[in-house]
N, C-alpha and C positions, 0 to 999 in steps of 0.2 A: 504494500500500500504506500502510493506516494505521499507527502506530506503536501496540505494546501496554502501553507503558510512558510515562506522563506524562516532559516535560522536565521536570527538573530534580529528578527520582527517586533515591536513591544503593540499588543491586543491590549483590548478590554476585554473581559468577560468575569461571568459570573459561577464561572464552573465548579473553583474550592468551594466560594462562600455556600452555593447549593448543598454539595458534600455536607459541610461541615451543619448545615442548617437540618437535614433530616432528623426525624423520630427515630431512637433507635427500634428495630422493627423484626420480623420474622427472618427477613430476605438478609437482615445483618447478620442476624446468628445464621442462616444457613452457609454467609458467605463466612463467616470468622471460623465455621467446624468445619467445612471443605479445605481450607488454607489451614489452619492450626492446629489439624492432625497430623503435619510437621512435626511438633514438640510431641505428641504423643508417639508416633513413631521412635521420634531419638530416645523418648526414656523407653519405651519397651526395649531398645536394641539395648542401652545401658543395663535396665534391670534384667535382660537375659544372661549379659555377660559377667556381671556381679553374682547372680545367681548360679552360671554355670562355672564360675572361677574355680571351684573346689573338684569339681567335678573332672575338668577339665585334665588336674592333674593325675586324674585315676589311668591307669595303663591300656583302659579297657577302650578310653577315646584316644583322648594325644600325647597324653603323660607330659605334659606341661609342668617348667616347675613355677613357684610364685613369682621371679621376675620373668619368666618367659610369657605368662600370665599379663602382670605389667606390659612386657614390649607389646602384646597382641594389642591391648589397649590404648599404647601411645602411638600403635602405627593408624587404628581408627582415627582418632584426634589428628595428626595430622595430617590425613586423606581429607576432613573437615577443613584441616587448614585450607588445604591447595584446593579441594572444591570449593569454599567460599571465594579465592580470589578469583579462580578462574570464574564463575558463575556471577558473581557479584558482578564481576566487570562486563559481563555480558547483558545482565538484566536491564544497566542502565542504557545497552545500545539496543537488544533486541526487545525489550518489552517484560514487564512481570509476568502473563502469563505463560509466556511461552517457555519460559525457565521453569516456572513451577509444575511445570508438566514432564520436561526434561530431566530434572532431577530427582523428581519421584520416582519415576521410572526405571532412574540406574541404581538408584535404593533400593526397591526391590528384587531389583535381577540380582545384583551381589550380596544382598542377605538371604536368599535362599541359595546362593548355590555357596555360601560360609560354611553352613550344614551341609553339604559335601563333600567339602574339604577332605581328602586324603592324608595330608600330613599337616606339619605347622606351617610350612614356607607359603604353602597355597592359601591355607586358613587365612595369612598375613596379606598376601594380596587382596583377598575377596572384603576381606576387612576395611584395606584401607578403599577400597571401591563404595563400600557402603558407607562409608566416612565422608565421602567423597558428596557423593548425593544429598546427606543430611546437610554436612556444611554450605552448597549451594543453593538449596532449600531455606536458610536461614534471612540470606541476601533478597531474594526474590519474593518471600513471603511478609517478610517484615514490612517492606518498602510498601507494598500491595496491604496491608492490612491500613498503618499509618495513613495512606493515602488517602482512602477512604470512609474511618470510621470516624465518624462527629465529633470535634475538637472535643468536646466538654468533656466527654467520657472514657477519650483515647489511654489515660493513662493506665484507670481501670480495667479494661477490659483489653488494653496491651500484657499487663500483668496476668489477666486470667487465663490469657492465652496461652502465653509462657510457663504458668505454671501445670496447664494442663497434660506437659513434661511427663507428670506423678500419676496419673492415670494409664500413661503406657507405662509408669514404674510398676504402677499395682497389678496391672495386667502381665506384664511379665515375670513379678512374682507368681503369681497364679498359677500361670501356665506351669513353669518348673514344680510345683507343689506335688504336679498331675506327672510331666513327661522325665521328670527326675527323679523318680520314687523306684527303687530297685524293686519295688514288689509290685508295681503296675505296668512298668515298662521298662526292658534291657537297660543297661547303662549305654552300652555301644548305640543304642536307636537312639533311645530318648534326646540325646543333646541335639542331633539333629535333627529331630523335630519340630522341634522346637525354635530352630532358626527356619523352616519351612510357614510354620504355622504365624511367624511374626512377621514373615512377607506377605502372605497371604491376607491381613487387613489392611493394605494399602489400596490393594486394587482394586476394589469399588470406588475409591474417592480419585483416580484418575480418570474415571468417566462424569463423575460429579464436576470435578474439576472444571471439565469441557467447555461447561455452561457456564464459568464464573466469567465474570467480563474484564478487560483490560483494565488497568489503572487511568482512570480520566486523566489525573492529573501528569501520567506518563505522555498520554495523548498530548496534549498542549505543548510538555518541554519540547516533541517533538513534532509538530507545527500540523498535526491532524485534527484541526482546531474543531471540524465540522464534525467527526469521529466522536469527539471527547463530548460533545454537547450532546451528540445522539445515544453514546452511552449514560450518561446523566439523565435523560430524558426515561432512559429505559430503567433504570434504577430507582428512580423518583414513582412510574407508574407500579412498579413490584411494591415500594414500599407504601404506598398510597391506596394501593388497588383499581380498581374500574372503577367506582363509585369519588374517586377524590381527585385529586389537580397537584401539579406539583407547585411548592412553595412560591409565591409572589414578593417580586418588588424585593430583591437580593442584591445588596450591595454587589458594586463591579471592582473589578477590580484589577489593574495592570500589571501586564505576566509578559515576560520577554519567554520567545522561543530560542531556546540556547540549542536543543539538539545537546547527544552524548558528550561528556566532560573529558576534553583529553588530560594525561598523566599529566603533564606539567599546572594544567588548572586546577587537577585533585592536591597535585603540594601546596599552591602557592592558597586555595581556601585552606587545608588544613595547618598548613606553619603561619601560615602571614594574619591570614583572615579571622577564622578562628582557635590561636593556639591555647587558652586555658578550655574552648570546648574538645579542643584533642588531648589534653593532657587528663580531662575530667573522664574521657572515653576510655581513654590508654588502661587509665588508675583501674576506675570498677570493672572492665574486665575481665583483665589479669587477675585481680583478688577475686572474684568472684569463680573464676576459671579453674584456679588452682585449689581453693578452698572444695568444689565440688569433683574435681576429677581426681582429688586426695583420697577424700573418704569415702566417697561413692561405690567410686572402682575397685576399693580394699576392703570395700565394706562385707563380703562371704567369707575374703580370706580372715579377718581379724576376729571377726565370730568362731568361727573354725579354728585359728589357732591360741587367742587366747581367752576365751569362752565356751572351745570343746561343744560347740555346736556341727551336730552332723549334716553334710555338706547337700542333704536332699531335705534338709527342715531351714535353711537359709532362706526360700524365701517366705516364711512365717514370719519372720525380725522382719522384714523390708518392708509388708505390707504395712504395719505401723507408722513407719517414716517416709513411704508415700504418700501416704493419707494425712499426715502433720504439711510435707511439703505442699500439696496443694492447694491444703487450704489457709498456706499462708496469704500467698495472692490475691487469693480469694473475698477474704476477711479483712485484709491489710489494703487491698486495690484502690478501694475507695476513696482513702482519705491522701492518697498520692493527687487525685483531683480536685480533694476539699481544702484541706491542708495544705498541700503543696510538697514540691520536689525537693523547693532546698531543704524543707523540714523531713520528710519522710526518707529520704532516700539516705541522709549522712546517718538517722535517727536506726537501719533495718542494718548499716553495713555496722555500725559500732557494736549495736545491740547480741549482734551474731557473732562476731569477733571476741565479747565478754562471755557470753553464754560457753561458748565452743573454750575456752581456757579454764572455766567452771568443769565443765564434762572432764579434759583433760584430766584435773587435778585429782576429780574424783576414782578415775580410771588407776590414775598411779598411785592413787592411797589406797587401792586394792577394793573400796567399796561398792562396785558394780559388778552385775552378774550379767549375764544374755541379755534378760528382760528389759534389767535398768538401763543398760546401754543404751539402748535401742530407744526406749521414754527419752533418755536423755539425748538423743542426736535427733529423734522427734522434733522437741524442745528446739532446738539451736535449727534446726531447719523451717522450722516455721517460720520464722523473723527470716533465714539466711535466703529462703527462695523467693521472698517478695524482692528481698535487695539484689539477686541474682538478675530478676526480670526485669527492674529497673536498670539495669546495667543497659539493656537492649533497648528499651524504650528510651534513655536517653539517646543512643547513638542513632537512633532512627529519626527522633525527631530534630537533631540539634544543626541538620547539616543540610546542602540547599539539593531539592529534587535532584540538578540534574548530574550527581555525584551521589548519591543517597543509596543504592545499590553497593556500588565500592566501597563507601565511606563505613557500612554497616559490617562490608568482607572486610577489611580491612582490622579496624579494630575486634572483631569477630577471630580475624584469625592470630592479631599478636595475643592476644589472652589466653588461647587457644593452644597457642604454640610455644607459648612460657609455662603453659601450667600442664603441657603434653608430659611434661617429664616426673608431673607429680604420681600415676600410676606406677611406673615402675620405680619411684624413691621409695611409695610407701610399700610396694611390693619385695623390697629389700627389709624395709625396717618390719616387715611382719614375718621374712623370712629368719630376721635376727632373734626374735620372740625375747625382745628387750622391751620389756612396759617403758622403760624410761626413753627407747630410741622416738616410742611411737607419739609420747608426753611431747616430745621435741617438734614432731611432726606438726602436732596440734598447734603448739606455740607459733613455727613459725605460718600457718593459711591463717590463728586466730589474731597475728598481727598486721596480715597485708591487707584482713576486713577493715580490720581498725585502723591503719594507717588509711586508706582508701574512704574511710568517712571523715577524715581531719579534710584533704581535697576537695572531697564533696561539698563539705560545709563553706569553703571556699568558690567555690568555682562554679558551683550548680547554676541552671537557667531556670527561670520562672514561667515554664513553659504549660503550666494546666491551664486548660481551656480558649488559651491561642492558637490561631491556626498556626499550619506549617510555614505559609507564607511570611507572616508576622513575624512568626521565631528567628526565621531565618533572612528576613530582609530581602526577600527576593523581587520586590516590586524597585528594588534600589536601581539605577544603571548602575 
């Protein structure tokens, strides 16, 4: 499709303010479950491999040891990495939908055929291929959600998205309950099962997909001015229905058609333009990155090795700390819009940071057993997953369309690819079966929460309930 509007054009139109003016509606939540079964996907794939970590080292699958465990983990992560840049940089040329179809799709293909796997070398390839998919996934989905959903509420309902992560956790504890029980099913079958059956929820919602419609506001950056209005048109009568009209008398408002951002305009917004919003991106992250792919990913083995939890009742513990993570978001989403950003967001990374040093402490006084563990990382992820999702929602909203894609792979993957190495650290320190190596562990993701909320309280934007436009000055020349 040609565009009908030269780059570097300045319009009028009214196409965000419409966006942003709708009722939130039926046609929102169908569009935010079709897109934000993303994050349910990635935590099923994480709670499959958390789940199967113990398993994995039985002789009967791969006989993996605990850092080999680790490595399978940090080669996914950074397949994430190198799929978000590569993908991210695409979505802001070729369009959000078309990525978010693209990437599902190789997600599924290499998580089923993970559970194939013959040896580890292969396992490690198919790995990082499903890495690969979710991280470009990330780019494409985020950009496409932000775009769309109505200022007031974006912060909210970015968070519950995010945290809907803990739904594929619970669900892929589940699953192993069933396909990892020696008395239901082989050892040798069940794990690969199991990565069959977790691809196999994807593929209905790439036909749902089908139907979701373009980003309007992609349409505009790139000068399909008549496009964006007629998807707007079509969005307003879903949300409306036959019986109503879409919104009247909507402020206008002037939008240069920039067309895809090349590299050297992605540095000079991020160093020049906005350097404490890349520094604020950088910070939560990273902490946030390395805080969950610590404990997350060791979370079978440290049951297993120093709680003597047998490796087919792991995921019992999990469903607990799924069900805490979700409904941090959930409960916590709100007042990211009421309250605000700079308050909530330094308020969830500090609070996790103290909690998670609390747990620590109790671990190495010897006072925790399976159960409390588990209430207590409950606990600290409550708080720690609304501040994980705000991590995302700030970087989605803080940077201008038509870099926003990238800008999201970007800090997506250095957080990603600093805290890739945390799996297999802690997969050493649990191989050491030192309470004191893992106290360590704890200390240092419970300080890069807490140093990353000192930042926060510094540098945060007051970005609830302004549009994208607003935040980012994009009517400026």
């Amino acid at each position: 499709m040609k565009p009908d509007t030269p780059h570097g054009t300045w319009i009028e139109t009214d196409v965000p303010t419409r966006l942003d003016a709708l009722g939130w509606s039926r046609w929102h939540r169908r569009f935010v479950i079709a897109l934000g079964i993303t994050w349910i996907l990635d935590g099923l794939e994480a709670s499959l491999i958390a789940n199967l970590a113990p398993m994995l080292r039985d002789p009967r699958t791969l006989a993996l040891s605990g850092e080999d465990v680790g490595t399978a983990n940090t080669v996914y992560l950074v397949g994430q990495v190198l799929g978000a840049l590569l993908f991210g940089y695409l979505t802001d040329r070729l369009g959000r939908k078309r990525l978010f179809l693209i990437t599902l799709a190789l997600y599924l293909v290499a998580t089923a055929l993970s559970g194939m796997a013959p040896g580890f070398g292969v396992f490690l390839v198919f790995r990082f291929l499903a890495g690969a998919g979710i991280g470009g996934e990330y780019s494409a989905v985020n950009s496409a959600i932000d775009e769309i959903v109505p200022a007031r509420i974006r912060g909210h309902v970015d968070l519950a998205i995010n945290g809907s992560y803990w739904i594929g956790a619970l669900a892929g504890a589940a699953l192993t309950l069933v396909f990892l029980d020696p008395d239901i099913m082989p050892v040798e079958i069940g794990w690969r099962l199991v990565f069959a059956l977790g691809s196999v929820l994807g593929v209905s919602i790439v036909l749902i997909r089908r139907d979701m419609p373009e980003s309007p506001r992609w349409l505009l950056n790139h000068g399909h001015v008549a496009a964006a209005e007629a998807t707007v048109q079509r969005i307003e009568a879903e949300v409306h229905g036959p019986a109503g009209s879409p919104t009247a008398s909507i402020e206008r408002v002037r939008f240069k058609v920039r067309g895809p951002a090349g590299i050297p305009h992605v540095i000079k917004t991020l160093v020049r333009r906005y350097p404490g919003r890349t520094v604020l991106g950088i910070t939560l992250m990273l902490a946030q990155a390395f805080l969950y792919n610590a404990i997350f990913f060791s979370y079978g083995l440290i049951l297993e090795r120093f709680h003597g939890v047998e490796p087919s009742n792991v995921g019992m513990y999990i469903m607990p700390f799924a069900v805490g993570n979700f409904l941090g978001p959930i409960v916590l989403g709100r007042y990211f819009d009421r309250v605000g950003r700079r308050v909530m967001i330094p308020a969830t990374y500090a609070l996790s940071g103290i909690l998670l040093l609390i747990t620590g402490g109790l671990f190495l006084g010897g006072y925790l057993d399976a159960l409390t563990q588990t209430l207590c990382w409950s606990v600290v992820f409550f708080v720690a997953s609304a501040a994980a999702s705000s991590a995302y929602l700030t970087v989605s909203e803080l940077f201008p369309l038509e870099l926003r894609g990238l800008a999201i792979a970007l800090f997506y993957a250095f957080g990603t690819l600093v805290g890739a190495g945390a799996p297999r650290l802690f997969g050493r320190i649990v191989d050491s079966g030192e309470p004191a190596n893992l106290f360590a562990g704890y200390g240092l993701a419970a300080g890069l929460m807490i140093g990353a909320a000192v930042v926060a309280r510094v540098l945060c934007v007051d970005a609830e309930g302004r549009s994208l436009e607003e935040i980012t000055h994009a009517h400026e020349d």
